[in-house]
C-alpha positions in Angstrom: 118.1 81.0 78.7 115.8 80.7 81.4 115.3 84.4 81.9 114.0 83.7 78.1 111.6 80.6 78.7 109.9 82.8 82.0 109.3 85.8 79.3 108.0 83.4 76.6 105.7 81.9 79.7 104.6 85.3 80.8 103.8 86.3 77.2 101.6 82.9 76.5 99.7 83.3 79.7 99.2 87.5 78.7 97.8 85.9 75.4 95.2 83.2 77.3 94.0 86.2 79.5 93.4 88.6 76.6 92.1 86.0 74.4 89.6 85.0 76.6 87.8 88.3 77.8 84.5 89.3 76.5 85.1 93.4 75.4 82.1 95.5 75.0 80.2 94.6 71.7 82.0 90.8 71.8 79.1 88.8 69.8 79.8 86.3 72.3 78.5 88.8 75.0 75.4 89.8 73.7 73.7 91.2 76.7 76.7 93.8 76.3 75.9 97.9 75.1 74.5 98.1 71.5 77.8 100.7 70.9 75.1 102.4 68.8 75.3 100.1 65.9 72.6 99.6 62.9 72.5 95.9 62.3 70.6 94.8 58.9 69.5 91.9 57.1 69.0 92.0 53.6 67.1 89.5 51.2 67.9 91.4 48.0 65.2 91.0 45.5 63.1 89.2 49.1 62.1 86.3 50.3 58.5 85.4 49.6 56.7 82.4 51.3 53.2 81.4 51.8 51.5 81.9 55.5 50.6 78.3 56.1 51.5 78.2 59.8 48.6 78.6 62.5 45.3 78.5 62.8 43.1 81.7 62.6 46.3 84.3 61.7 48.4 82.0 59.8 52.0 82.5 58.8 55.6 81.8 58.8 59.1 82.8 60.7 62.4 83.1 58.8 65.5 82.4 60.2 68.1 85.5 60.4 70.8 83.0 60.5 70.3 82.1 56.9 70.3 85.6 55.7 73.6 85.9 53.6 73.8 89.7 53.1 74.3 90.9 56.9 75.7 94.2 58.4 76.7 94.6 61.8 76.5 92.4 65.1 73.6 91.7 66.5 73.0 91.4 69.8 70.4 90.6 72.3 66.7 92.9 71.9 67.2 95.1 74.5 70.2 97.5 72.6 67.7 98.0 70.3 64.5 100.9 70.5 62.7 99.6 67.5 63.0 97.7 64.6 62.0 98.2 60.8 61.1 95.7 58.3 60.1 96.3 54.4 57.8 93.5 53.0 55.4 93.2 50.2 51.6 91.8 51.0 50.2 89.7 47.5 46.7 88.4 46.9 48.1 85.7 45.0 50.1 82.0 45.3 52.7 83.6 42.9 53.5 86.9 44.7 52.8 88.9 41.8 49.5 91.2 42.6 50.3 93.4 45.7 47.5 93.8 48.2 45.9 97.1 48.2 46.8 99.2 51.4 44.1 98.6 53.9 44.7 98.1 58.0 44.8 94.4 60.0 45.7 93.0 56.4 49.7 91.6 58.0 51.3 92.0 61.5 54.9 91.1 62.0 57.4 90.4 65.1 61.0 89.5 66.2 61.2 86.1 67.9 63.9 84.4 70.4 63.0 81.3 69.2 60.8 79.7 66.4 59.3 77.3 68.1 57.4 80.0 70.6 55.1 82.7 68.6 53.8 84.0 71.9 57.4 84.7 72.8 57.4 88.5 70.9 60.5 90.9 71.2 58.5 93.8 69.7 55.6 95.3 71.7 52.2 94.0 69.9 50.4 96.4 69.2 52.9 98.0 67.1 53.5 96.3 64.8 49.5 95.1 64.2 49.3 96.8 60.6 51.9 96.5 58.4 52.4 98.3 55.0 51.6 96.3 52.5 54.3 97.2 50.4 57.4 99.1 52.1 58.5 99.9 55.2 57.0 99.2 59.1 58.3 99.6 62.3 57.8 98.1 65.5 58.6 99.4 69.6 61.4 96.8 71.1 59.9 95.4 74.3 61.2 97.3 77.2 61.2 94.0 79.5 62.3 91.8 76.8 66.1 91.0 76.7 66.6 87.6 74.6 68.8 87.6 71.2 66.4 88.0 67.9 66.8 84.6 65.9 63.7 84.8 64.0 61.5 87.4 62.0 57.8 86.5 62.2 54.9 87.8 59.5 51.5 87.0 59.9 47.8 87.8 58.1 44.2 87.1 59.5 42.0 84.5 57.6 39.6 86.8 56.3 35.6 84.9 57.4 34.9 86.4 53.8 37.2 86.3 51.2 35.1 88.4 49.0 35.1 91.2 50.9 38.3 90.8 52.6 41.2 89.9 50.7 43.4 87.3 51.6 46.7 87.7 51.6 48.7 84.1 49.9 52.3 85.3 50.1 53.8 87.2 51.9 57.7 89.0 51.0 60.5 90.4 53.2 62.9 92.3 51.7 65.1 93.3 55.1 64.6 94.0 58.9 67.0 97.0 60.6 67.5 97.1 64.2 68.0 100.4 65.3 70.2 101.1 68.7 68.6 102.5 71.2 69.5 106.2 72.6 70.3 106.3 76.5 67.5 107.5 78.3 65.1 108.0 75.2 61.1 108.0 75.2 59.9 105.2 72.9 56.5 106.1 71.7 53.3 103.7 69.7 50.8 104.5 67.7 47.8 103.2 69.0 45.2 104.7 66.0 44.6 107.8 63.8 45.0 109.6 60.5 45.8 112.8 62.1 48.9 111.8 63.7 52.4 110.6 63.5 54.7 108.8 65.6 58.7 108.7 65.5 61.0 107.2 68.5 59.9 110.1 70.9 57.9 112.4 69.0 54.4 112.6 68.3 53.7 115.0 65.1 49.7 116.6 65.4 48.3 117.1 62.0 45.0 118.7 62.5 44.4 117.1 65.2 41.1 116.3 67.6 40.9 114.6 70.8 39.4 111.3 68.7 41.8 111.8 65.5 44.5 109.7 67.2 46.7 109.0 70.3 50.0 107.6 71.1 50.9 105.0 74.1 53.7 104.9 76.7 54.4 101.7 78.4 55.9 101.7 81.7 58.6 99.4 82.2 57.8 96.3 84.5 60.1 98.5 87.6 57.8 101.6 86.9 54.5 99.5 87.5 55.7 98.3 90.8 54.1 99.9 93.6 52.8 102.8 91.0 49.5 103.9 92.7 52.5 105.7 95.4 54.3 107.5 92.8 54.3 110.2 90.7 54.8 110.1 86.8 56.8 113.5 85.7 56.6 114.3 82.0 59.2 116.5 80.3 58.5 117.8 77.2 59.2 120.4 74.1 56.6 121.4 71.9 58.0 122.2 67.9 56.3 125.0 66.4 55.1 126.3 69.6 52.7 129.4 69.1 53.6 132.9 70.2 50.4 133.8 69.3 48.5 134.8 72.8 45.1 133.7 71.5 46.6 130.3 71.0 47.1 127.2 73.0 48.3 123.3 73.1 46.3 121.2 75.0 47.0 117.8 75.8 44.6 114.5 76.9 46.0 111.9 79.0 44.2 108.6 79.8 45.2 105.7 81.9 45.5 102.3 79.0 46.1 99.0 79.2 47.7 97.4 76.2 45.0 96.1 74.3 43.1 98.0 71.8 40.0 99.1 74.0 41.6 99.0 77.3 41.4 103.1 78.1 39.8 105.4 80.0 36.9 107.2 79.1 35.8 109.7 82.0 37.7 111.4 84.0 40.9 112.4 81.9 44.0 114.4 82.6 43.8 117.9 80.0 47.2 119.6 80.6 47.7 122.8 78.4 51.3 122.9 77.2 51.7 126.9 78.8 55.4 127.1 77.7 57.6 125.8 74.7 59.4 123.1 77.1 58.1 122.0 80.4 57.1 118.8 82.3 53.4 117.5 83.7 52.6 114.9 86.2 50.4 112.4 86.8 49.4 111.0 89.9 50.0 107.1 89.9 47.2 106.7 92.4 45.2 108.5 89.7 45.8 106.1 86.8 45.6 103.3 88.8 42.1 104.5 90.1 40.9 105.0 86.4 42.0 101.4 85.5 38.7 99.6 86.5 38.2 96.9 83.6 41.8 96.5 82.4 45.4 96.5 83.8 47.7 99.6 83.8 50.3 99.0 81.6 50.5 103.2 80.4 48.9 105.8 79.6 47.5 107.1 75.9 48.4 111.4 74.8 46.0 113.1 72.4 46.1 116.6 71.2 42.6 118.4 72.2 43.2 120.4 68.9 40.6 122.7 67.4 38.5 123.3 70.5 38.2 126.4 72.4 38.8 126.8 75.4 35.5 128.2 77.4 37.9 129.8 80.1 40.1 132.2 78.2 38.3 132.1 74.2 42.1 130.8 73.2 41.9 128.5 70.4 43.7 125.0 70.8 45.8 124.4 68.1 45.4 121.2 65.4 49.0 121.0 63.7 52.3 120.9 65.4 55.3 118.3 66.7 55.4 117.3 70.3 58.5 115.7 71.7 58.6 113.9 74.6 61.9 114.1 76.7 61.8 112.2 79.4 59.3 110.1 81.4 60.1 109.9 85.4 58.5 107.1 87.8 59.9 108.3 90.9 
């Protein structure tokens, strides 16, 4: 009998132990690994509310907790590389006449808390123009590690209505978090028609130096103590020509995170000489070119149909450019 009662006490404290340990992916741990999961939230037919919230971009923040049609765990921002939401912009109270596609009409963001607007999860400047009607996706913030509890959509008040539609309501129809890859490049796109941006790839269409650019943003360890270090880009080059009187060529500048902050003079031109490959940039360099703004990254452009006066090779427009790996060391 007692040899029984010590085995039924051994078992019950096995059971407390157990019961009480937080396993990777435990919603109860949500600073745990993202275990590579696709979380979703799903209005169905959407949810459509007027922006009336704020003063000068007004709108509102929807709880994620009230969504009933859910899939997956969520955890806190930091599992997560980017984030998608689709949402409808309408001119009118009743949601019925959809906005026509035009930039700066919506932005959008993931909050920790509703109660804190300036508190964004995403990076800003991603997520500045949304679609008017589908899908738009946003950069997680690499510093930012809180748990998402809100989704936040916003428009400008237009100073002229007439000329500038105003967007009354405003629908979201589902947000996906998408885990993030170990060790992967998370690109923006700052501006431009002629390119593309995906995670870590950058896809040229025709493109010049002023046709478009893409930002990196170091992480907040990266920064520290840059202008000593050296920034060593790995990449691979899709569609890379074999053609000898062809070339890739590549501008760099040192950029802040706002839309202006960049540098002008002085910028980095490396030509891409091999399919895969790596180029560095001096921090001391970028730092030095950051005179009326702080370093936060730096912009890439594709110096596309241009010539290049040393050689007569031609600097080619269309192509995909994958960025491996970015190395602060």
């Amino acid at each position: 009998m007692k040899r029984l009662m010590i085995l039924g006490l051994v078992l019950m404290v096995g059971v407390f132990f157990l019961g009480g340990c937080n396993e990777p992916g435990d919603p109860d741990n949500p600073d745990g690994p993202g275990g590579g999961e696709t979380v979703t939230y799903s209005w169905g037919a959407g949810y459509k509310a007027a922006p009336s919230e704020g003063t000068g971009y007004k709108g509102y923040a929807l709880s994620l907790a009230d969504c009933k049609d859910v899939k997956g765990t969520l955890k806190s921002i930091n599992n997560y590389g980017t984030v998608t939401i689709e949402a409808a912009l309408y001119t009118d109270d009743g949601g019925t006449t959809k906005a026509a596609q035009a930039d700066g009409l919506g932005q959008w963001n993931i909050l920790a808390s509703a109660s804190d607007w300036n508190n964004k999860l995403l990076v800003a400047s991603s997520t500045y123009n949304m679609n008017v009607d589908g899908e738009s996706s946003g950069i997680v913030d690499p510093d930012k590690t809180a748990k998402p509890t809100h989704v936040l959509v916003q428009t400008p008040v237009p100073p002229d209505p007439s000329s500038n539609p105003e967007i009354k309501s405003i629908e979201i129809r589902k947000v996906t978090f998408n885990p993030k890859k170990a060790g992967s490049v998370l690109l923006e796109k700052v501006y431009g028609g002629a390119i593309a941006v995906n995670g870590d790839t950058i896809t040229f269409t025709d493109a010049k130096n002023d046709n478009g650019a893409a930002f990196y943003k170091f992480k907040t360890d990266e920064l520290n103590n840059i202008a000593s270090k050296t920034v060593t880009v790995a990449y691979t080059v899709v569609g890379y020509s074999s053609d000898s009187t062809v070339e890739q060529q590549l501008v760099i500048q040192a950029a802040g995170s706002g839309n202006n902050e960049v540098n002008t003079t002085d910028q980095w031109y490396p030509i891409l000489t091999t399919p895969s490959g790596t180029f560095t940039l001096e921090g001391s360099n970028l730092t030095s070119r950051a005179t009326n703004f702080t370093l936060t990254g730096f912009r890439i452009s594709n110096n596309g149909n241009t010539t290049n006066p040393d050689n007569s090779k031609t600097r080619q427009g269309s192509y995909k450019l994958v960025i491996n790996s970015v190395k602060v060391q």
